[in-house]
C-alpha positions as CSV (number, residue, x, y, z in Angstrom):
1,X,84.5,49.4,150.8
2,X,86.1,51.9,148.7
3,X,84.7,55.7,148.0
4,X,82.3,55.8,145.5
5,X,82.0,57.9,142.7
6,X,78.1,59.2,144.1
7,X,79.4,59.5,147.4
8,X,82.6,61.7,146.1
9,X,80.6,63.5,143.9
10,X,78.2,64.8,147.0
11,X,80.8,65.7,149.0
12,X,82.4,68.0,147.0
13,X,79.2,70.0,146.5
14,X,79.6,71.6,149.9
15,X,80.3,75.4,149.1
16,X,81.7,78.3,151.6
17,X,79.0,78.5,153.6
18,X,79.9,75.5,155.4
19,X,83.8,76.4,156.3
20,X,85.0,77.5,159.0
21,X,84.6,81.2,159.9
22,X,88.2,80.8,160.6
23,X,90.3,83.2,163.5
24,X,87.4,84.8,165.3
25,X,89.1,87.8,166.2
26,X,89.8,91.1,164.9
27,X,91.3,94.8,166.0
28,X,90.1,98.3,167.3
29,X,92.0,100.1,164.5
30,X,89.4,99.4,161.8
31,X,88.0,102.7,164.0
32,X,90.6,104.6,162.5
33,X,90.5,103.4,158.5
34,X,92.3,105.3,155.9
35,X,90.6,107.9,154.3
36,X,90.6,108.1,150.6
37,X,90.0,111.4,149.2
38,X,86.6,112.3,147.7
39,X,88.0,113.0,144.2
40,X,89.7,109.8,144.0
41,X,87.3,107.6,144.6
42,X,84.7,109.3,142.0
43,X,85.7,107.8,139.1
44,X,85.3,104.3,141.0
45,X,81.7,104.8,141.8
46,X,80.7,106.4,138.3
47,X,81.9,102.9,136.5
48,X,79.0,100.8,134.6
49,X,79.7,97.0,134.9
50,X,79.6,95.2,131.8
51,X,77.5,92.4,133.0
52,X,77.4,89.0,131.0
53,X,77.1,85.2,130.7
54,X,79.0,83.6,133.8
55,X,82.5,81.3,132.6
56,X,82.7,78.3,134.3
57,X,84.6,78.9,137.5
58,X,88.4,77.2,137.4
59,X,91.0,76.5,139.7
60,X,89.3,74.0,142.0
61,X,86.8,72.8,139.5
62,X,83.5,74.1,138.9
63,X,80.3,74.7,136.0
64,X,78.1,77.5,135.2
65,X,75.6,78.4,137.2
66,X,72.3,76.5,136.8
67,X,69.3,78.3,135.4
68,X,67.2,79.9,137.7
69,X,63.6,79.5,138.5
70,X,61.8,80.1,135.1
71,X,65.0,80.4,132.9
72,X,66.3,83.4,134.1
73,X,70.1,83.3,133.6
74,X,72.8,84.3,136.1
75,X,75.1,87.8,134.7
76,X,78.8,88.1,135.7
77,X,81.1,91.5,135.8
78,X,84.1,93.1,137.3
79,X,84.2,95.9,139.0
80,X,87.3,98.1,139.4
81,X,88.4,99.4,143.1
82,X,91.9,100.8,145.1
83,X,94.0,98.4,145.5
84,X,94.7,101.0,148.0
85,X,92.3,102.6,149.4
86,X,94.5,105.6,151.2
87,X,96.2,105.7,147.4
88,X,92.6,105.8,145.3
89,X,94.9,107.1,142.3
90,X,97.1,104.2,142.6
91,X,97.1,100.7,141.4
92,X,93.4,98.9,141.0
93,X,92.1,95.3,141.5
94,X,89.5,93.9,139.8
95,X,86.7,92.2,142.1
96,X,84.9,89.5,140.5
97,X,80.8,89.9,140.8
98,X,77.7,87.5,140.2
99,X,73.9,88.8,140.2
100,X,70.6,87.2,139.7
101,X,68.3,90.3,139.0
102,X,64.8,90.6,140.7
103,X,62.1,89.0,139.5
104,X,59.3,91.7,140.2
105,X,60.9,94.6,138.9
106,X,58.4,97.4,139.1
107,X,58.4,96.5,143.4
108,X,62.6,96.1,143.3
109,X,64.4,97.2,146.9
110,X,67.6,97.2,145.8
111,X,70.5,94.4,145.8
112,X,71.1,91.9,148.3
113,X,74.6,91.4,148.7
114,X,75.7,88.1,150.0
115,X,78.9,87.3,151.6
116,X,79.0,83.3,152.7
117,X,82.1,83.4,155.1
118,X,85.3,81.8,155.1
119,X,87.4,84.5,154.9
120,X,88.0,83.0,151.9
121,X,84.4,81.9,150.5
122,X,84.4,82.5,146.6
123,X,80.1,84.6,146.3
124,X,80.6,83.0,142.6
125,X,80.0,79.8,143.5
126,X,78.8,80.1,146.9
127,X,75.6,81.9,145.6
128,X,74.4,80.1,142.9
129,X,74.6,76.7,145.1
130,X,72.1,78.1,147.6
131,X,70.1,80.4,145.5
132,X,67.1,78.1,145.8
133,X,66.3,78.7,149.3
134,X,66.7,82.4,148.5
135,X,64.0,82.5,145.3
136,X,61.6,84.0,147.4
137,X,64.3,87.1,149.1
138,X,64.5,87.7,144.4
139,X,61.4,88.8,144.1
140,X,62.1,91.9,145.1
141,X,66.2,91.9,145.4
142,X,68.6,91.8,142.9
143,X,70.8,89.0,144.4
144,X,74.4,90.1,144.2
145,X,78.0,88.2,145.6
146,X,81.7,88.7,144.9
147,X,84.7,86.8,145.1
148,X,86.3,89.2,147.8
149,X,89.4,90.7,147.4
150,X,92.6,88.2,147.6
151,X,89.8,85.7,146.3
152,X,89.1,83.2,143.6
153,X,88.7,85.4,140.5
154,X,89.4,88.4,142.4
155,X,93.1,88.3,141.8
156,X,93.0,85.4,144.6
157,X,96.5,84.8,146.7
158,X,98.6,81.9,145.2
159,X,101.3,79.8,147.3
160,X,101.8,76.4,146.4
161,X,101.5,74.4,143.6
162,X,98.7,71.7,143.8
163,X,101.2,68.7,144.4
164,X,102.7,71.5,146.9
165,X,99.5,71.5,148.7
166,X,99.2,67.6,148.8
167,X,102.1,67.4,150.7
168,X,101.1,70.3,153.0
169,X,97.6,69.4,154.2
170,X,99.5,65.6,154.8
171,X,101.8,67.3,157.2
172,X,101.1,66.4,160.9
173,X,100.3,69.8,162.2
174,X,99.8,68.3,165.7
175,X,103.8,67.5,166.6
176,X,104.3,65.1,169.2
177,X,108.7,65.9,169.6
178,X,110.7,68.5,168.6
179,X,111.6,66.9,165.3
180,X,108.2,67.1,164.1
181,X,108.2,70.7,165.9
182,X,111.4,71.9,163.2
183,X,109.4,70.0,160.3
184,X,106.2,72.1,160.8
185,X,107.5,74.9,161.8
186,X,110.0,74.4,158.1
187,X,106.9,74.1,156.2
188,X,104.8,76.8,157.5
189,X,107.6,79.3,156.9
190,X,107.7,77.6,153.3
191,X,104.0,78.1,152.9
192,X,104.4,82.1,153.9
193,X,107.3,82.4,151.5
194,X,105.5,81.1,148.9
195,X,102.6,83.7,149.5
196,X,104.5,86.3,149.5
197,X,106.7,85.4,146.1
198,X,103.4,85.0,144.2
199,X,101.0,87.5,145.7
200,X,103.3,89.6,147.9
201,X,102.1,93.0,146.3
202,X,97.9,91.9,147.5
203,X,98.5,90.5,150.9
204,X,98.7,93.9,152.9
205,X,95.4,94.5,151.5
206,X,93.4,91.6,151.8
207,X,91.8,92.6,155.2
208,X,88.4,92.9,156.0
209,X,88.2,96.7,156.4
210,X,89.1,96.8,152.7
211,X,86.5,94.0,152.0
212,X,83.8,96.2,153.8
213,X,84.9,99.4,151.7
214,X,84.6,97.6,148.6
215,X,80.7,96.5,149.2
216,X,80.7,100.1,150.1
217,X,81.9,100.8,146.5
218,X,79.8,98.0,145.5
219,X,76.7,99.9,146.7
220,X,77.3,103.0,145.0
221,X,78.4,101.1,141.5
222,X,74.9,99.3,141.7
223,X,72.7,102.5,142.1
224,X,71.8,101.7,145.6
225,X,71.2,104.4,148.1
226,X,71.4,101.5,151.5
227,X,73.7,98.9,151.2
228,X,71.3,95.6,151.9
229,X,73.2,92.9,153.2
230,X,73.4,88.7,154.4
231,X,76.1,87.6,155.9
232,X,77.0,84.0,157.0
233,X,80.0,83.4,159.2
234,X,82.6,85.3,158.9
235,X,80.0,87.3,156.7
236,X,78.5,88.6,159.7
237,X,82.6,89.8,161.3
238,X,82.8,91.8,157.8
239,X,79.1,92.7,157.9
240,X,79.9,94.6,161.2
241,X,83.3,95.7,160.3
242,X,81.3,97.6,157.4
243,X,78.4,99.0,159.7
244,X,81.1,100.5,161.7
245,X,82.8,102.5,158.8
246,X,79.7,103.2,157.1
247,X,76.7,102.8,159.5
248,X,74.2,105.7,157.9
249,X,74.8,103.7,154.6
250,X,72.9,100.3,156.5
251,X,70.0,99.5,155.1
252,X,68.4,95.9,155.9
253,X,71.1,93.5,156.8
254,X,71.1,90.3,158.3
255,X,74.4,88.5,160.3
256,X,73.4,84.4,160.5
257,X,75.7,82.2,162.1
258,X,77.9,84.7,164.1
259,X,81.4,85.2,164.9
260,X,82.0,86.8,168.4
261,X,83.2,90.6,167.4
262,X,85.0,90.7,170.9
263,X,87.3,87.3,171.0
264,X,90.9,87.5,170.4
265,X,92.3,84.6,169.1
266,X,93.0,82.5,171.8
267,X,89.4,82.9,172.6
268,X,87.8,82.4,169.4
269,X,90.3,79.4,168.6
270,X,89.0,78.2,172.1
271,X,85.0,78.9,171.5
272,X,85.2,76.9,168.2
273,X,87.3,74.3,170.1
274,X,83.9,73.7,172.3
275,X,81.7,74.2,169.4
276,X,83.1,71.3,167.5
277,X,83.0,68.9,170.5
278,X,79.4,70.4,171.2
279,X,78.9,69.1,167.7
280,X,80.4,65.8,168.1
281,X,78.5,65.3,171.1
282,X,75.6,65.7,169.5
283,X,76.9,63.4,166.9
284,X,77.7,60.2,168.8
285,X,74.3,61.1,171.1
286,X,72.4,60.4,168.2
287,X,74.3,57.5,167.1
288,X,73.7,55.9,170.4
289,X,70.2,56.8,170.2
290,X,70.0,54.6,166.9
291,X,71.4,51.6,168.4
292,X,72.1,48.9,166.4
293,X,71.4,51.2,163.3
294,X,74.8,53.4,164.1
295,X,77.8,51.6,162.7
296,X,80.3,53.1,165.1
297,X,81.1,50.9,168.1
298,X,80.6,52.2,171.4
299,X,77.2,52.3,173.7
300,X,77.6,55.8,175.0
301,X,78.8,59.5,173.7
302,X,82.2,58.5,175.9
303,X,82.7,55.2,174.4
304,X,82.3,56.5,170.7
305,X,84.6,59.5,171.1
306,X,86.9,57.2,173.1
307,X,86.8,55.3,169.1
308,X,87.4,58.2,167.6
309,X,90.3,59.9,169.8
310,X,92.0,55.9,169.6
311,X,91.6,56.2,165.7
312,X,93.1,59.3,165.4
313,X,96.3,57.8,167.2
314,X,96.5,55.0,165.1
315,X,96.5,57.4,162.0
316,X,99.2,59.9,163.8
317,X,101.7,56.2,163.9
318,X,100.7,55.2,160.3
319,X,98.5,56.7,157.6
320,X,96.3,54.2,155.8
321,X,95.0,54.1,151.8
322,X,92.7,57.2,150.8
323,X,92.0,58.0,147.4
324,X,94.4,57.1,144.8
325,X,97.6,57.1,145.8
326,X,97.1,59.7,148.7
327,X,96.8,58.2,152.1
328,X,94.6,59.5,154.8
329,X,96.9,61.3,157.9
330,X,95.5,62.1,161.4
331,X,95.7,65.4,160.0
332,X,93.5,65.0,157.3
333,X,91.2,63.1,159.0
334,X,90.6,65.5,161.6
335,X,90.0,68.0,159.2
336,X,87.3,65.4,157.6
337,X,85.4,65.4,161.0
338,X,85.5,68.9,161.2
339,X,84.0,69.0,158.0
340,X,81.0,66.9,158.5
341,X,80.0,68.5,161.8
342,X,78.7,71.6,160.5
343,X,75.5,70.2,159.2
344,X,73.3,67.2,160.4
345,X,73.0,66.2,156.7
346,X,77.2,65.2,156.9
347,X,76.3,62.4,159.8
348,X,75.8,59.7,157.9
349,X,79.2,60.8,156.1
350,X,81.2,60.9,158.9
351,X,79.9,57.5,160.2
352,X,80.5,56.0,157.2
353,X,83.7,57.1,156.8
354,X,84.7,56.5,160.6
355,X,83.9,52.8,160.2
356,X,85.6,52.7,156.7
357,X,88.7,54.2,158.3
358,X,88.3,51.9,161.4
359,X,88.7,49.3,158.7
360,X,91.6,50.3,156.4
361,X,90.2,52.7,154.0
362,X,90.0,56.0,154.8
363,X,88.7,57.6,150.9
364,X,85.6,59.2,152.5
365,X,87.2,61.2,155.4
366,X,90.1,62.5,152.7
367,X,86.9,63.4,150.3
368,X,85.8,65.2,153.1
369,X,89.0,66.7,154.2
370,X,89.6,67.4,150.5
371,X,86.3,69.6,150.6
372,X,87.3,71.6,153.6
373,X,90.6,72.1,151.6
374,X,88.8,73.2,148.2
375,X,90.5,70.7,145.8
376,X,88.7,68.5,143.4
377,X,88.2,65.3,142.1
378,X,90.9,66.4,139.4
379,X,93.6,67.5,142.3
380,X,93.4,70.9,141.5
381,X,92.7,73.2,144.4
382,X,91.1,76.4,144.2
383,X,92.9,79.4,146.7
384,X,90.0,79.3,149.8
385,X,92.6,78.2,152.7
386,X,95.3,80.2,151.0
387,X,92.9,83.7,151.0
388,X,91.6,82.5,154.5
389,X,95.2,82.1,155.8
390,X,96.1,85.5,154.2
391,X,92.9,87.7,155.1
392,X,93.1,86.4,159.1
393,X,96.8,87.3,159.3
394,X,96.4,91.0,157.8
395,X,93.6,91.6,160.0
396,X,94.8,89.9,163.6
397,X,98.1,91.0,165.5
398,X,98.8,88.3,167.1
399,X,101.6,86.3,166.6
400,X,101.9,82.8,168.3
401,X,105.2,81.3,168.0
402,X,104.7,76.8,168.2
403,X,106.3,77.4,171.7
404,X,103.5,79.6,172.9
405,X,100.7,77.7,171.3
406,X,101.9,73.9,172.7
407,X,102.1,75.7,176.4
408,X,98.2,76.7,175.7
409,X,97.4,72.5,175.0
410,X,96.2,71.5,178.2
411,X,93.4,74.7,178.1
412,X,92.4,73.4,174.4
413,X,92.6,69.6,175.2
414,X,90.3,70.4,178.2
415,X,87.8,72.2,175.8
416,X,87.6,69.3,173.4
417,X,89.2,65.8,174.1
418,X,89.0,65.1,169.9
419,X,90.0,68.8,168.8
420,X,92.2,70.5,171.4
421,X,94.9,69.7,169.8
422,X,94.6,70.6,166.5
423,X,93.1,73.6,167.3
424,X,95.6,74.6,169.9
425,X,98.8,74.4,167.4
426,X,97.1,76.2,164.7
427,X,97.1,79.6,167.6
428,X,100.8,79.3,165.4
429,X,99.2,79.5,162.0
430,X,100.5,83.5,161.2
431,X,103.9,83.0,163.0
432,X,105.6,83.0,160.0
433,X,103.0,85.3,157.8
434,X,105.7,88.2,156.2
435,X,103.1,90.8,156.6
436,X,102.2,92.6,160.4
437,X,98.4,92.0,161.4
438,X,96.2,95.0,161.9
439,X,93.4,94.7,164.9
440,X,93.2,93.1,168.1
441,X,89.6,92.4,167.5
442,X,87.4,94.6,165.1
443,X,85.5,97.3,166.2
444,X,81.7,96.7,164.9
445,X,80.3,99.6,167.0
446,X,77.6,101.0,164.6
447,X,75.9,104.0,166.4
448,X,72.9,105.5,164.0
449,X,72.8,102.9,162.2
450,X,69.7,101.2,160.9
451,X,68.1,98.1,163.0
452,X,70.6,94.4,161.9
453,X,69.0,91.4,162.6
454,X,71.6,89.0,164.2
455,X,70.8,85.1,164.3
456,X,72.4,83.3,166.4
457,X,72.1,79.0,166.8
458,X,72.7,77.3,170.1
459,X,74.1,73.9,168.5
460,X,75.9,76.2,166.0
461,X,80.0,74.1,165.9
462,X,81.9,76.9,164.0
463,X,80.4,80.1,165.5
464,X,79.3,79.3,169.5
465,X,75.6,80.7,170.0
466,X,77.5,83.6,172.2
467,X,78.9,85.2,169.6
468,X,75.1,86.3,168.4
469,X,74.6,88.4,171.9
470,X,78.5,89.6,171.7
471,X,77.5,91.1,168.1
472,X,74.2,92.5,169.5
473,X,76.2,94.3,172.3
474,X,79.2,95.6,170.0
475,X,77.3,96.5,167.7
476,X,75.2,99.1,170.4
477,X,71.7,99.9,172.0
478,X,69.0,100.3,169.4
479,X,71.5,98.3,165.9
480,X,71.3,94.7,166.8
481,X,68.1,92.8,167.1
482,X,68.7,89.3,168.1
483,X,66.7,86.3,167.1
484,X,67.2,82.2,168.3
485,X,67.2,79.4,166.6
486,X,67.6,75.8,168.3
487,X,69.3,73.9,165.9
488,X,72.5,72.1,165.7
489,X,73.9,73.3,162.5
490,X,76.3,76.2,161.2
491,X,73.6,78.7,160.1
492,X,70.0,79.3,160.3
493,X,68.2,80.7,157.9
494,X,69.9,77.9,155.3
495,X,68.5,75.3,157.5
496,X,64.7,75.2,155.9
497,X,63.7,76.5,159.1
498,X,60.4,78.2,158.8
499,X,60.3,80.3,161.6
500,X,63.6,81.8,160.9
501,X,62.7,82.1,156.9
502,X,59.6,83.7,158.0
503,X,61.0,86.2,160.0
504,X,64.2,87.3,157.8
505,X,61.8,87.3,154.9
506,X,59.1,89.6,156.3
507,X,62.8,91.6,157.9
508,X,63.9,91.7,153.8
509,X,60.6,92.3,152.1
510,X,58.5,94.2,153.8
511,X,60.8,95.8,156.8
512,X,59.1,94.3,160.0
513,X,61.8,94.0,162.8
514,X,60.9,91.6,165.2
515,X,61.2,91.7,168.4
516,X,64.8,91.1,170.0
517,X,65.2,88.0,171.6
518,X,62.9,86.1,169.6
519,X,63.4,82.2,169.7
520,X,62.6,79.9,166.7
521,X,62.8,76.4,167.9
């Protein structure tokens, strides 16, 4: 049965939140930032914001925001920063912000800043799709995200032209011969070409030590005296990266979902590598749980992933009809799986699209794929994967030619039978980025700063459960406080959970730490 229009139209509600936190690595030189001088950066933080009805968001599709509980609109502004931060007298970019102010304003905090992950996630939609479960941290925060620099309406990177990206997310990015070696290699080092002929002035200064200055900016530009924080995902890598630089400035901040400050990318590519197939186990054990009520064939976790690998084959030797005239390639629909594993509420998704695909159509596992990728129903995309590609090859040194990445299969297909591969070959996504990455791994060290709450899940697919006790220890004795939650999806506090809404909410409101090492189940 083809897609339908209700089931395409959920799919592409899925915001940045639920993407990938991407690379999972960073570098010791964000220890060493540049250091703008004092009397540059003054005329920065003295700017009012001229803040205003939001536009509908473009590029990828998109309305204004929804009204908020009791009418209250959302406001829109830019605000002006360094393009450079070691040149503050130089050229200036224009970050793109969103606010929903408190609703009890004689007992206000502050702002909440929120930064949903990625790298890549636009705040300006991201926000507004998830600012119900946050009505209760508004009445006493200003709720505040930002398109990131390199993002969305933040000057965001350009590199291909839709029907250039159509073509490019089609390509088979697992190469089985050397041909298919040349063509990838041909149309990555098209894909960095492009980049740097439309954007090649930004992309040296995309990283995430210039993201963390510019909340720093942020802070002083919205009056506050702490910078108050929630980070998701690669929210919590920048959330760290900014305690480091600025850890007197911490106020209340809280990392949910987190990405493992010490991995370099091999070992980050490999933790997600496990934390998808965790994830698809879980998957195909609750299918089999279900008996006859799953749709996928198969009567244990083996038997149903053994469907799924022989699937994948079959798409790798011939694509079959997607959407349109697009047809759905291994590629794709390995990116479509991906998708649908970061939340429980994607299952029924991905079954239904595994059995479609199993029988000749293969429209929901594109939709889904098409999500991941950030293009519409229209076929316009908007720039997450190209900022996500551009952010994670400014900030990470390492450069993995194809060669080195397919000699590092066997470790990856050992880690997960379904998404070794995939995962393995993209260790080659920056080989032919034009500009030279920046860290190792970041430093997040934050000595004197102000107690972060760091949640970690133990089903979590994107960011493994270890990362949340690898932040807690970078981050040093006395900064992190780490709090459980058994669950299965990417992010906690997002889930409904009460125990973890209870406990980030009394953290937010009314400054109770708990104790590390609590466990919401």
């Amino acid at each position: 049965m083809p897609i339908s229009a209700a089931q395409r139209a959920a799919l592409f509600t899925v915001s940045a939140v639920l993407l990938a936190a991407g690379c999972t690595d960073g570098g010791d030189e964000a220890a060493a930032p540049e250091t703008p001088t004092t009397t540059g950066l003054a005329r920065f933080a003295s700017q009012q914001l001229e803040w205003g009805p939001c536009r509908p968001a473009t590029g990828g599709g998109g309305t204004s925001p929804s009204p908020l509980p009791g009418g209250a609109s959302w406001e829109c502004a830019f605000m002006e920063a360094p393009l450079d931060y070691a040149e503050p007298d130089g050229e200036t970019i224009e970050l793109a912000l969103i606010r929903a102010r408190a609703r009890d304003r004689s007992n206000r905090i502050g702002s909440l800043i929120y930064n949903f992950g990625g790298p890549g996630g636009s705040g300006l939609t991201g926000l507004p799709s998830f600012a119900p479960a946050y009505e209760n941290l508004r009445s006493r925060y200003d709720l505040v995200s930002f398109d990131p620099r390199g993002v969305g309406r933040s000057q965001g990177v350009e590199c291909a032209t839709d029907r250039e990206l159509d073509a490019y997310y089609s390509l088979d990015f697992t190469p089985d011969d050397t041909a298919e070696e040349r063509t990838l290699s041909d149309a990555q080092k098209k894909y960095a070409s492009g980049c740097e002929r439309e954007s090649g002035a930004l992309l040296p200064h995309v990283g995430t030590a210039n993201a963390a200055r510019d909340m720093d900016l942020m802070r002083q530009v919205l009056g506050d005296e702490k910078f108050h924080y929630f980070g998701i995902s690669y929210g919590t890598e920048l959330g760290g990266v900014y305690a480091h630089l600025f850890p007197k400035n911490v106020g209340r901040a809280l990392f949910d979902a987190v990405v493992d400050p010490t991995a370099g990318t091999e070992a980050g590519a490999l933790g997600q590598a496990k934390g998808f197939q965790l994830a698809l186990d879980n998957f195909a054990k609750d299918c089999v749980d279900r008996g006859d009520a799953c749709a996928l064939p198969g009567s244990n976790v083996a038997e149903i992933e053994s469907f799924i690998t022989g699937l994948l084959a079959e798409l790798d030797k011939k694509p079959i009809r997607g959407i349109g005239e697009r047809k759905l390639t291994q590629s794709l629909a390995t990116n479509g799986i991906v998708q649908a594993l970061y939340t429980e509420e994607y299952w029924q998704y991905l079954e239904q699209g595994l059995e479609a695909a199993d029988g000749g159509d293969g429209g929901l596992l594109l939709a889904l794929s098409d999500s991941m990728n950030g293009r519409d129903q229209n076929g316009r995309y908007n720039n997450i994967q190209a900022a996500n590609t551009a952010i994670n090859c400014v900030d990470f040194k390492e450069r993995y030619t194809l060669g080195q990445a397919k000699e590092r299969l066997p470790e990856f297909r050992e880690a997960s039978p379904v998404f070794g591969d995939s995962m393995g070959w993209a260790l080659a996504n920056c080989s032919q980025w034009p500009i030279p990455g920046t860290w190792d791994h970041p430093d997040v060290s934050a000595p004197g700063s102000a107690p972060i709450l760091v949640v970690g899940t133990t089903g979590d697919p994107a960011t493994p459960y270890a990362g949340a006790r690898a932040m807690v220890n970078a981050l040093g004795k006395g900064v992190g406080v780490e709090l459980t939650y058994e669950g299965t999806r990417h992010g906690a506090y997002n889930s409904g959970d009460k125990c973890v809404q209870g406990a980030v909410d009394a953290y937010f409101l009314q400054g109770k730490v708990p104790a590390s090492g609590t466990v919401c189940k």
